[in-house]
C-alpha positions in Angstrom: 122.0 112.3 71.2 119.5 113.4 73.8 122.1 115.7 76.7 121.1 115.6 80.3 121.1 119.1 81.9 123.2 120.3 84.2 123.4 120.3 87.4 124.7 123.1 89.8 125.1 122.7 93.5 123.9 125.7 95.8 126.6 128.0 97.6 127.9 126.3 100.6 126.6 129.6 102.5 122.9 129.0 101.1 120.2 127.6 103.3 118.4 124.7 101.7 115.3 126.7 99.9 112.2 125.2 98.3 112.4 124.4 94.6 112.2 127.4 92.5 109.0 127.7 90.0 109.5 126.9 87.1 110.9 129.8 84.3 107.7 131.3 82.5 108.2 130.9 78.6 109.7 133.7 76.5 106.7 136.6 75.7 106.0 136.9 72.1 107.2 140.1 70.8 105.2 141.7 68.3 106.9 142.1 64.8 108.3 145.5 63.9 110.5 147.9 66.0 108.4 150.1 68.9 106.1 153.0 67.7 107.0 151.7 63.9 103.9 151.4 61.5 104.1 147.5 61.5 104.2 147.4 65.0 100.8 149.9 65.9 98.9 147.7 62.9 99.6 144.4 64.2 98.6 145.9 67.8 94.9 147.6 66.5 94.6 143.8 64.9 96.2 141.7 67.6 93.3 143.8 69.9 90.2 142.5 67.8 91.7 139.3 66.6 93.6 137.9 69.2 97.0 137.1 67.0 99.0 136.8 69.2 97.0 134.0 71.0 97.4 132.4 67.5 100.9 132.5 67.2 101.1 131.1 71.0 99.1 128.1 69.9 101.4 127.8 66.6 104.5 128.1 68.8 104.0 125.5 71.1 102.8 123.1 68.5 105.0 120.3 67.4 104.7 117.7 64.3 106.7 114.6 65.3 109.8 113.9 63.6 111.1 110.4 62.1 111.5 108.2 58.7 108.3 108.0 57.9 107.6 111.9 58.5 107.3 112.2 54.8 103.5 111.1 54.7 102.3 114.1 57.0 103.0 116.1 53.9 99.8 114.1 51.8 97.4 115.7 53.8 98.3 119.1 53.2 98.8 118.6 49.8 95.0 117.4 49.8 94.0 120.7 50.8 96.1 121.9 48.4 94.8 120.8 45.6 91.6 121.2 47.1 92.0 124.7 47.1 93.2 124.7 43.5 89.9 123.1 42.6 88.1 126.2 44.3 89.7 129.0 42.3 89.5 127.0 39.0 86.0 125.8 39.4 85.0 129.8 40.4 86.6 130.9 37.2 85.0 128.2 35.2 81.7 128.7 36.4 82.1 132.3 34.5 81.4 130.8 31.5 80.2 127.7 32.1 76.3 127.3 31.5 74.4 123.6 32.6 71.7 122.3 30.5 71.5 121.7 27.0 74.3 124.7 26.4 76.5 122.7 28.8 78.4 121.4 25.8 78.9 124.4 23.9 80.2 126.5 26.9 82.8 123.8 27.8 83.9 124.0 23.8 83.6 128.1 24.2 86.0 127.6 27.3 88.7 125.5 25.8 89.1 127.0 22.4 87.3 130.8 22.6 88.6 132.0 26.0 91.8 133.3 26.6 93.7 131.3 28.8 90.1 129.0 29.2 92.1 125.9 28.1 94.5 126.5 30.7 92.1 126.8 33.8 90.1 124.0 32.8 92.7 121.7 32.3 94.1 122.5 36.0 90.8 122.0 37.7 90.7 118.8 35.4 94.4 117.6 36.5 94.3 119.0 39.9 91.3 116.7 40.8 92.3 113.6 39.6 95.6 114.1 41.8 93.4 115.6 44.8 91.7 111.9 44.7 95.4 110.2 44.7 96.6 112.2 47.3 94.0 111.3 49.0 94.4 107.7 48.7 98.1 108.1 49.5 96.9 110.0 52.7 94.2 107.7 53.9 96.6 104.4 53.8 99.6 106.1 55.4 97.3 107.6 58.0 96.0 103.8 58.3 99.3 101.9 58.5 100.8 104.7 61.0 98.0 103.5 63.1 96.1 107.3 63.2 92.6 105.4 64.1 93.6 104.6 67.2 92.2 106.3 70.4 91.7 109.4 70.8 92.2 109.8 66.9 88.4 107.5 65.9 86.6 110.8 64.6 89.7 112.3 63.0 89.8 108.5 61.0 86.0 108.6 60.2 86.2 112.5 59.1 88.4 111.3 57.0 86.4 108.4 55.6 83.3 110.9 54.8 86.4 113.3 53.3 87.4 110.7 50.4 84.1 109.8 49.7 82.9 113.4 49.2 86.1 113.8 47.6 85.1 110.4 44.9 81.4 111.9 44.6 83.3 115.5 43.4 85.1 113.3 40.7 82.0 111.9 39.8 79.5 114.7 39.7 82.0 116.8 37.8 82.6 114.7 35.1 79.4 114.5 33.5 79.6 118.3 33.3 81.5 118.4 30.2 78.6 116.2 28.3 80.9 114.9 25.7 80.8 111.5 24.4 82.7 109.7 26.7 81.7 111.7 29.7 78.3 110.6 29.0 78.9 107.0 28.6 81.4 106.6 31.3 78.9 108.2 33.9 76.4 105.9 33.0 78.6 103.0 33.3 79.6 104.0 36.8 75.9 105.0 37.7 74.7 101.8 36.6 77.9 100.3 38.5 75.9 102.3 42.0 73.2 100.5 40.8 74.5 97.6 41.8 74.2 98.1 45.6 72.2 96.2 47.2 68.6 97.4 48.5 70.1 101.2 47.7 71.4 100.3 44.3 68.1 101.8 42.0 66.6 104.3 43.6 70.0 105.5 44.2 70.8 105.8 40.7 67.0 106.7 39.4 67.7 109.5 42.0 71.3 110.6 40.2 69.4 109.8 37.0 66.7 112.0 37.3 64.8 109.0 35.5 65.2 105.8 34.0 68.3 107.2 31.5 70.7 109.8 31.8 69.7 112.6 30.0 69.6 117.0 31.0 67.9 116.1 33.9 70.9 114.0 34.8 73.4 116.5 33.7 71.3 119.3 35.6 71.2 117.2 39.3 74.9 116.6 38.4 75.6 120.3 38.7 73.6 121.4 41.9 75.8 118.0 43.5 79.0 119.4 42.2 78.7 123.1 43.1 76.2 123.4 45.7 75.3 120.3 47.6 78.9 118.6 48.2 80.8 121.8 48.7 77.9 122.2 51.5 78.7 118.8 52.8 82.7 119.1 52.5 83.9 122.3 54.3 81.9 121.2 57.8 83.8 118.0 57.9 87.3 119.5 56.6 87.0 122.4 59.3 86.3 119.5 62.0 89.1 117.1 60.5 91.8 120.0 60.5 90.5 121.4 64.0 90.7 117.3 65.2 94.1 117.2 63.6 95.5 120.2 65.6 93.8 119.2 68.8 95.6 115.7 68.5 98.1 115.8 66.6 99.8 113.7 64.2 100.0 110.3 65.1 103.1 108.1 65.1 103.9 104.8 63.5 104.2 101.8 66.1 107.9 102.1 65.8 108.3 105.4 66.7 105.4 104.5 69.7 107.5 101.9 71.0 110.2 104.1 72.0 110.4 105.7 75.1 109.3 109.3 75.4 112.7 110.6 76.0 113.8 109.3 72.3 111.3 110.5 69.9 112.0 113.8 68.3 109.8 116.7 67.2 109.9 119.8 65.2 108.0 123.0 65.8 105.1 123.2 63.2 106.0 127.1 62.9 108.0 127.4 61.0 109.9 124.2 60.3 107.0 122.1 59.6 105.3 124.9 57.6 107.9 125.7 55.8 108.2 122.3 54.4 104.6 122.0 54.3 104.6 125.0 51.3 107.7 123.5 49.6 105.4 120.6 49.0 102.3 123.2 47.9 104.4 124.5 45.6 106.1 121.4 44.0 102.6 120.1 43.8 101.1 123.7 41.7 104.5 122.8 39.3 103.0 119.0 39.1 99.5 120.7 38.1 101.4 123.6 35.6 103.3 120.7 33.9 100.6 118.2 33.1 97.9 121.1 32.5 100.4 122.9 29.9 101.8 119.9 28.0 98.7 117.3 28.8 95.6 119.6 28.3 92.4 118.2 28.6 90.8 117.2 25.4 87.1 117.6 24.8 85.2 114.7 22.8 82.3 114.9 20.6 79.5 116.0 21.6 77.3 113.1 23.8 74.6 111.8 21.5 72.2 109.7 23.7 71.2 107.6 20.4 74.5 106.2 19.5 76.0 103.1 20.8 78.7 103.0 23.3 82.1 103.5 21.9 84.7 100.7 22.3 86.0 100.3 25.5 84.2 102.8 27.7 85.1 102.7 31.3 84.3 105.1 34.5 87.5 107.2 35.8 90.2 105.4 37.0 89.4 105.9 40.5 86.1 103.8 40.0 88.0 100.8 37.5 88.3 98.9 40.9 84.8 98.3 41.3 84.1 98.4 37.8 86.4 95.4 37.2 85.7 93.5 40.8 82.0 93.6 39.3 82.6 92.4 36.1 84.8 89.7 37.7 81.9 88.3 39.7 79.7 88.6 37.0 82.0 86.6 35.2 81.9 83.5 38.4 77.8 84.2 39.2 75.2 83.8 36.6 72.9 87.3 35.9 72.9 90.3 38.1 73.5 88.1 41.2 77.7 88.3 40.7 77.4 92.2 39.9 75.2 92.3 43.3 77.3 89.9 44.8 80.6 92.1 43.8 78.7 95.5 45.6 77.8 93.8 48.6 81.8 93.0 48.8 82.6 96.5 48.3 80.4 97.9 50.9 81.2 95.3 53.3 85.2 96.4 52.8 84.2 100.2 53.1 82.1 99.4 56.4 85.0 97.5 58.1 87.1 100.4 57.0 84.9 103.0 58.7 84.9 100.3 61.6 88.8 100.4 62.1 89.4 102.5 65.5 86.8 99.6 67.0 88.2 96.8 66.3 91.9 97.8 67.1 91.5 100.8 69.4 94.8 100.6 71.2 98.3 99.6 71.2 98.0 96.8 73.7 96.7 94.1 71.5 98.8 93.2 69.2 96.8 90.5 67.8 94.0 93.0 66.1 96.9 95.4 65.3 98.2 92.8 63.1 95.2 91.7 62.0 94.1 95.7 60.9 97.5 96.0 59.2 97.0 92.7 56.7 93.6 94.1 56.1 94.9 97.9 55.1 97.9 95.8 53.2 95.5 94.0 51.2 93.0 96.6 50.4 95.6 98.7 49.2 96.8 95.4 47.1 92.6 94.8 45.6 92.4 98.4 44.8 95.8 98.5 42.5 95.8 95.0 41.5 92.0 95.6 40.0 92.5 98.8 38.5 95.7 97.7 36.6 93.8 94.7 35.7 91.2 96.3 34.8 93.0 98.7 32.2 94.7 95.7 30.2 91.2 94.0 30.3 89.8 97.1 28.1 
């Protein structure tokens, strides 16, 4: 319960003044006692860093506080595993070696190197959850309304975010060249292919050619090391700084309530403090499945030989990879695969088109409308990929 302050009355011998200014806020004292070590170190930094402005900014910060709280947490975990992918992928790229030894190093890395198994089965199971908890984040950031002025390039950052994040997933993959690496790539490049006016020279240009060969495994690489990390750490420096700037947004519910009503923690060091619990239940998550899962490596990929049963792209992609072969299924020839594209990147351009269609609160029409839309991505997207699984 929210308690009015109190209110004093003057002394009856005071003249009636003007109203006092307002108290300044508490000065941040640095850490340590006077003249200690800690203290003159944080000073000679604080005078060529400007901490303490930091912990100003931190201090006054809040992260809003309600039932629904819990999906703030997706985000950091994002970067998280982000992070994790990172220190793995430096410590992989050690030993790893693109081109036609690309095979052998990944073998040398999971069975020679000490401890190789280990790292490459975290970067492995770390990015597969770095592309759920990105999901997770985009919808809850979708249904809690967070497109809505003055939040539209937070929401698109956040679009180009998860697609960079998809094309990591994909790049990387190939990078083991083993059998079903090989053959699942192709199947989700020749899936791209699909697109409408873009479709082939889209993939010719992933290809590196008509099939996917070295050259393929080779443009592979420079994408996943070089060309998407380039791409990436702009727009998560701008998504985080847009974040900060406008905070988290709240569900409608929480909106509806007067000002007065809606409660707040400070983001150091409640929220933080939370925010790490989460980091670190999520690097247990990773330890787990990377120590009693580990990442198996297939045969070598043989170009030659056909297919094996049941090929299918990573589970992140077995959306479009069953929408397609659903329309395929209703349209004669190419025109239902085409057909099935052109409905996929009609969905992902009224997604990216969100914060214009419902840009505020006061029409409650579109916000309703923009909610069944979210609701029933999120429905294709799970509904398709289980579907698509038992369909194997």
């Amino acid at each position: 319960m929210e308690l009015e302050p109190a209110v004093t009355s003057a002394p009856p011998t005071a003249a009636p003044t003007a109203e006092a200014p307002a108290q300044a806020p508490a000065k941040l004292e640095p850490p340590g006692a006077p003249g200690s070590r800690l203290r003159r170190l944080y000073e000679w930094a604080d005078e060529r860093l400007g901490l303490t402005e930091l912990r100003k900014f931190a201090a006054k910060k809040t992260v809003p506080e309600h039932r629904h709280a819990f999906w703030y947490y997706w985000g950091g975990i994002s970067l998280f595993l982000f992070i994790v992918q990172v220190l793995t992928g430096v410590l992989l790229l050690v030993y790893f070696r693109p081109g036609p030894e690309a095979y052998d190093s990944v073998r040398r890395i999971t069975y020679e190197i000490h401890f190789g198994w280990l790292v490459r089965s975290a970067h492995s199971w770390s990015a597969n959850l770095m592309v759920f908890a990105v999901f997770v984040h985009m919808f809850s950031a979708g249904l809690m309304k967070a497109y809505r002025k003055p939040r539209e390039f937070t929401w698109w950052s956040g679009v180009v975010l998860l697609l960079l994040t998809l094309g990591f997933g994909f790049s990387g993959y190939l990078l083991t060249w083993d059998e079903v690496a090989y053959f699942g790539t192709k199947v989700g490049i020749e899936v791209a292919e699909k697109t409408p006016v873009l479709g082939r020279p889209y993939a010719n240009l992933l290809r590196g050619g008509p099939d996917v060969n070295e050259n393929t495994l080779q443009r592979f690489f420079a994408l996943h090391v070089v060309i998407f990390p380039l791409l990436f750490m702009p727009v998560l420096v701008l998504h985080l700084w847009l974040v900060s700037k406008h905070g988290n947004a709240v569900p409608p519910s929480e909106e509806a309530k007067p000002a007065a009503r809606r409660k707040s923690v400070p983001f150091f060091p409640n929220f933080m403090m939370k925010d790490l619990a989460m980091w670190l239940i999520a690097l247990n998550v990773i330890a787990i499945f990377a120590s009693f899962f580990p990442w198996q490596l297939g045969s070598q990929a043989d170009p030659l030989k056909p297919a094996p049963v049941g090929i299918h792209p990573e589970w992140y992609f077995m959306s479009s990879f069953q929408v397609l072969k659903i329309f395929g299924d209703w349209f004669p020839g190419a025109a239902g695969e085409m057909f099935g594209m052109a409905v996929f990147t009609l969905g992902l351009g009224l997604w990216f088109l969100l914060p214009l269609f419902d840009p505020s609160s006061k029409n409650g029409r579109r916000a309703r409308l923009a909610t069944y839309f979210i609701l029933f991505a999120l429905a294709v997207l799970v509904v398709t990929t289980v579907w698509g699984y038992l369909a194997l």
